[in-house]
C-alpha positions as CSV (number, residue, x, y, z in Angstrom):
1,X,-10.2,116.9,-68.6
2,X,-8.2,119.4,-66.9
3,X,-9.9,122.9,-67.2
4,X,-6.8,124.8,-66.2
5,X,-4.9,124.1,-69.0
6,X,-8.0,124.5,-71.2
7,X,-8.8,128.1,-70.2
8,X,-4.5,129.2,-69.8
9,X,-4.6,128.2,-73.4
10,X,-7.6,129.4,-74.7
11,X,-6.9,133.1,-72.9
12,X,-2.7,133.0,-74.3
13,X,-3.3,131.7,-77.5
14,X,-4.8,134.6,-78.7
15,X,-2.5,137.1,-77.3
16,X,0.6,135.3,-78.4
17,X,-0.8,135.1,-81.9
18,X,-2.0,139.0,-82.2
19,X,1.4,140.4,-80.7
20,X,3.6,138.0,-83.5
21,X,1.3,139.2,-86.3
22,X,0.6,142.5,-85.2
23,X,3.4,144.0,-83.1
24,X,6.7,145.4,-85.1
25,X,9.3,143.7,-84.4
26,X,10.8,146.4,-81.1
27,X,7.5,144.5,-79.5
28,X,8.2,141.0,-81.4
29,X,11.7,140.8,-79.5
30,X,11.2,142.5,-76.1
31,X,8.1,140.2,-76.0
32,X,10.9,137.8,-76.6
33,X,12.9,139.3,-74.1
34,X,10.8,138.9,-71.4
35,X,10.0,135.1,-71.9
36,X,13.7,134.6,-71.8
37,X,14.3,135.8,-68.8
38,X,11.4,134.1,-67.0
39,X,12.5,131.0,-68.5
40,X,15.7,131.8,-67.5
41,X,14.7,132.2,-63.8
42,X,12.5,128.9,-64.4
43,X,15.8,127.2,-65.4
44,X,18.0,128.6,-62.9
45,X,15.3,128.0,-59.9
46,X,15.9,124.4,-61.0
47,X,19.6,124.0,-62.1
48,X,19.8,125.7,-58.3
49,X,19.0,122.7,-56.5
50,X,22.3,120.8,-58.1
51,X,24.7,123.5,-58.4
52,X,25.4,127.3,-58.2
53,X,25.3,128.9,-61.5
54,X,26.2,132.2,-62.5
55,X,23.0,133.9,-62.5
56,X,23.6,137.4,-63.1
57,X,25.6,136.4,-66.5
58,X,22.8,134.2,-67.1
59,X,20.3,136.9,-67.3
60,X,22.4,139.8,-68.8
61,X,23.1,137.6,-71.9
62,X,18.9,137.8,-72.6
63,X,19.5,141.6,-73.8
64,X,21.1,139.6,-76.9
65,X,17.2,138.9,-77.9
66,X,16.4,142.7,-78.1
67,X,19.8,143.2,-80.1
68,X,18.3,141.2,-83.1
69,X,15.8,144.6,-83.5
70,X,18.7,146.7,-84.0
71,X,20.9,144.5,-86.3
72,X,21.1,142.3,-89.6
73,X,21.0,139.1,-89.7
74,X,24.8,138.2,-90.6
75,X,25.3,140.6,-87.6
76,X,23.3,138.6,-84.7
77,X,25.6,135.6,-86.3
78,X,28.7,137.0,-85.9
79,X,27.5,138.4,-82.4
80,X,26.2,135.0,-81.4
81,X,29.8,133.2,-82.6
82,X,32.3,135.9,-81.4
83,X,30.5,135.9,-78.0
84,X,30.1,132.8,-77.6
85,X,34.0,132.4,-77.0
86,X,34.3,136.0,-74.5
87,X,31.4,134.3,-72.2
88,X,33.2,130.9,-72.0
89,X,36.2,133.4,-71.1
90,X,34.2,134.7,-68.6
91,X,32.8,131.8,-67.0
92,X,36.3,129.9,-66.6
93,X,37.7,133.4,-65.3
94,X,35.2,133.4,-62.5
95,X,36.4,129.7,-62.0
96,X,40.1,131.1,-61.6
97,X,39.0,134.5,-59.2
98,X,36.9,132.1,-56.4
99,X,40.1,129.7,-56.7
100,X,37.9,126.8,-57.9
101,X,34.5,127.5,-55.5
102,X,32.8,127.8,-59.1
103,X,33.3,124.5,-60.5
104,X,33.3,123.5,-63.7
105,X,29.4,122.1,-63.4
106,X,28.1,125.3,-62.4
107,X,29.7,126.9,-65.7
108,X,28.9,123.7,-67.4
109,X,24.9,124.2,-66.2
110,X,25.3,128.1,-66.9
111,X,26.2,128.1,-70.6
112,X,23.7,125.3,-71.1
113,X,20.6,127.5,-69.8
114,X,22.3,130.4,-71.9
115,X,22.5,128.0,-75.4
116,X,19.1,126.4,-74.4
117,X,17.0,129.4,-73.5
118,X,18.8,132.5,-75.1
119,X,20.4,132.0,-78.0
120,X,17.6,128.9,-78.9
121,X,14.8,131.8,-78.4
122,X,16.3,134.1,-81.0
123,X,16.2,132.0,-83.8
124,X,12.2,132.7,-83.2
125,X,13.3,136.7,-83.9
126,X,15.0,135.6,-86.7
127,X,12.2,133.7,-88.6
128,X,10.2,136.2,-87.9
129,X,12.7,138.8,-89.7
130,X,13.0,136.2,-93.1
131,X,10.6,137.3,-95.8
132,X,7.1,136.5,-95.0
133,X,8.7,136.3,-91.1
134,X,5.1,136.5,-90.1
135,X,3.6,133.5,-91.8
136,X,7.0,131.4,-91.1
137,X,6.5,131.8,-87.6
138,X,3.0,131.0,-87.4
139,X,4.0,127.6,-89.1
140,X,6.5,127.4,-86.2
141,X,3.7,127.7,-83.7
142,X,1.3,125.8,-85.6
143,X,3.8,122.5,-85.7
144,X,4.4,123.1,-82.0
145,X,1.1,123.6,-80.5
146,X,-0.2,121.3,-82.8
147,X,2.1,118.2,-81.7
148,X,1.7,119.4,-78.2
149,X,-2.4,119.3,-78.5
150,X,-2.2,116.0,-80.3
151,X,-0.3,114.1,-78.5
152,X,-1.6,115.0,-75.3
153,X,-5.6,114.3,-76.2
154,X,-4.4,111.0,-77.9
155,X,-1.8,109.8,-75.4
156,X,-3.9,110.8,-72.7
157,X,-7.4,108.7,-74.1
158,X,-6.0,105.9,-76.2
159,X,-2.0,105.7,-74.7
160,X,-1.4,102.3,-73.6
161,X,2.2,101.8,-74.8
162,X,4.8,104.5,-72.9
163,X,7.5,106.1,-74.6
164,X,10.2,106.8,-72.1
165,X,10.8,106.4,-68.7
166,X,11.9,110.5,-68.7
167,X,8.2,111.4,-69.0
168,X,6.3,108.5,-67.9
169,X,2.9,110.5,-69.1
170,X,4.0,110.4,-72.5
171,X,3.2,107.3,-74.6
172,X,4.4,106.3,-78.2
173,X,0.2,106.6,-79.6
174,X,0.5,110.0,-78.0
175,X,4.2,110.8,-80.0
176,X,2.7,109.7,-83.3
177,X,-1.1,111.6,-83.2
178,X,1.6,114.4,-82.8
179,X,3.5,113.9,-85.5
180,X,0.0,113.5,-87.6
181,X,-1.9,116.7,-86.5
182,X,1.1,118.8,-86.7
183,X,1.3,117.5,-90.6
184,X,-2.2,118.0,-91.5
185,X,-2.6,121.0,-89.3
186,X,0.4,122.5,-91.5
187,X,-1.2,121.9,-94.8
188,X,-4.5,123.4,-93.0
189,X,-2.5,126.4,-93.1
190,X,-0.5,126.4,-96.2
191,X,-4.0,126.1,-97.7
192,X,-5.1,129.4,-95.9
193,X,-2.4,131.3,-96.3
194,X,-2.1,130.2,-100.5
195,X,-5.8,131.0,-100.9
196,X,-5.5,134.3,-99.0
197,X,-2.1,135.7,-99.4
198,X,-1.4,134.2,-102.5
199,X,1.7,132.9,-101.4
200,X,2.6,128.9,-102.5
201,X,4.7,126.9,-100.7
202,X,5.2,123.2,-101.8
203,X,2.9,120.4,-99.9
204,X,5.4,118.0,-100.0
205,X,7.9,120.1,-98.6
206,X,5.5,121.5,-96.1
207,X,4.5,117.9,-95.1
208,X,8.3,116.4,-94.7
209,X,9.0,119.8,-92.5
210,X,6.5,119.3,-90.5
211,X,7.1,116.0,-90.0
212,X,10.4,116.2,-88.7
213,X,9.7,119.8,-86.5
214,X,7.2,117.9,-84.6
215,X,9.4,115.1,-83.7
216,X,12.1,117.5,-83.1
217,X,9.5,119.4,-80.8
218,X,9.0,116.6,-78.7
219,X,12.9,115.7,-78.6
220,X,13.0,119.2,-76.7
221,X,9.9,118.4,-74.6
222,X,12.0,115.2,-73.5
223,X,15.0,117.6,-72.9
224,X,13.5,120.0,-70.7
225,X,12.2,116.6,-68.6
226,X,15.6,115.4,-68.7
227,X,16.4,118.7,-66.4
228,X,13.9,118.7,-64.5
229,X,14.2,114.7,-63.9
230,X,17.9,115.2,-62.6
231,X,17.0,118.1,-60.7
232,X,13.9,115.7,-59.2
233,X,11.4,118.8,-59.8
234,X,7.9,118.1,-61.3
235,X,7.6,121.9,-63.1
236,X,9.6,124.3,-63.3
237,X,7.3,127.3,-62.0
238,X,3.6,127.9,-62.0
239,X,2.9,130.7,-63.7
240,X,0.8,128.8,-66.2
241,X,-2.5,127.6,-64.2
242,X,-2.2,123.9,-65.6
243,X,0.5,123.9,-67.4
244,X,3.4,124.8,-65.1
245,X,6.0,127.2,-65.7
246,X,6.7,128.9,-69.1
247,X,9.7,126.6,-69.9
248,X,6.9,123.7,-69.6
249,X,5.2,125.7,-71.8
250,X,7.4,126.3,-75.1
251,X,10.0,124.3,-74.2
252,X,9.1,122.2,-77.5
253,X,9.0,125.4,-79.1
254,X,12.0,126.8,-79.0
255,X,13.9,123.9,-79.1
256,X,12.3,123.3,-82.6
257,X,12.9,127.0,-83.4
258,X,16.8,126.4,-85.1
259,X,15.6,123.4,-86.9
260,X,13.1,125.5,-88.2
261,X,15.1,128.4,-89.5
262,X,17.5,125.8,-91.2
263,X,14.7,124.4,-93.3
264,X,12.9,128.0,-93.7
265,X,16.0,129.2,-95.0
266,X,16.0,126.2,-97.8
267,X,12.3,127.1,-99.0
């Protein structure tokens, strides 16, 4: 059993959980903020060792997060979509300034880290900022932690079969007690909250959505090992005593985080 990763959850959980409940959202997002940009470091340390991305656009786009605080919705949308186009402009203009010493892969690797950590973490601010934000993103971090949990105890105890040869830890008994406890821990919840905040969501709704978050969730865990595979890295940092980096960390969950808001936004 590894103690480590026991303790680093047991001593985050809880702050995690009190600041999204608790914290307006100025804290919500620069909370927000600041995981970005250590994931962004995290990726960037990596994506590093294959190319030379453009770090200092890499960062600066994280102040997007803290935008949300300030804005509507349809306004971070429109921010999102115009800007997308201005910072592929920029990119491919510092292709055209160095004369081709930025190449097309270290633009390539910069808007990925950009897509994949930025604009993939503010869909967690915007949950958060739907009605009943609060108990939306709990759900969000109940499907993620839960899969994460589950498959980790069952794949590590009873996994015999392995999944992929991206994560060679990860086994297929491990994928599916996953998909199980994040389904029943989800209907844990929608109990709790129903019975104390008098607020009913549909079981079978709750139980489909769940269903497909969690295998979405470990879809990004498998991601974020593609990276790190290619880049031949085992984490990506190790500021997490047993768990690696923070992109190990909640690289499921903010890859689930869009997915989520989709089918929040159809409740």
């Amino acid at each position: 059993m590894d103690f480590k990763r026991i303790l680093t959850a047991l001593c985050g959980l809880p702050v995690v959980v009190l600041v999204l409940a608790l914290g307006n959202t100025y804290v919500v997002d620069i909370l927000l903020m600041i995981v970005a940009i250590i994931c962004m470091h995290e990726y960037l340390s990596v994506i590093k060792k294959v190319s030379h991305p453009l770090e200092w656009i890499a960062y600066a786009s994280t102040v997007v997060i803290v935008i949300a605080s300030f804005v509507t919705e349809d306004l971070i949308m429109k921010i999102v979509m115009y800007g997308l186009p201005f910072l592929i402009l920029l990119l491919f203009s510092k292709v055209i300034i160095t004369e081709m010493k930025t190449t097309f892969k270290d633009v390539a690797y910069t808007m990925l880290g950009i897509i994949y950590i930025v604009i993939f973490i503010l869909f967690l601010a915007l949950i958060r900022g739907l009605q009943n934000g609060k108990i939306l993103i709990g759900y969000t971090l109940v499907i993620a932690w839960s899969t994460d949990i589950c498959a980790y105890l069952i794949g590590r105890n009873f996994g015999k079969h392995k999944f992929s040869k991206i994560s060679p830890k990860k086994s297929i008994e491990g994928a599916i007690a996953g998909v199980i406890g994040a389904v029943i821990m989800s209907i844990i919840y929608t109990w709790v909250i129903s019975k104390f905040f008098q607020i009913e969501y549909s079981m079978l709704f709750i139980g489909i959505s769940s269903a497909i978050l969690s295998i979405l969730s470990q879809i990004g865990d498998f991601v974020a090992s593609c990276i790190k595979r290619f880049a031949d890295v085992k984490d990506y940092g190790n500021i997490l005593p047993g768990h690696g980096g923070m992109l190990d960390r909640i690289d499921s969950l903010i890859f689930l985080a869009p997915f989520a808001y989709m089918l929040f936004t159809m409740i």
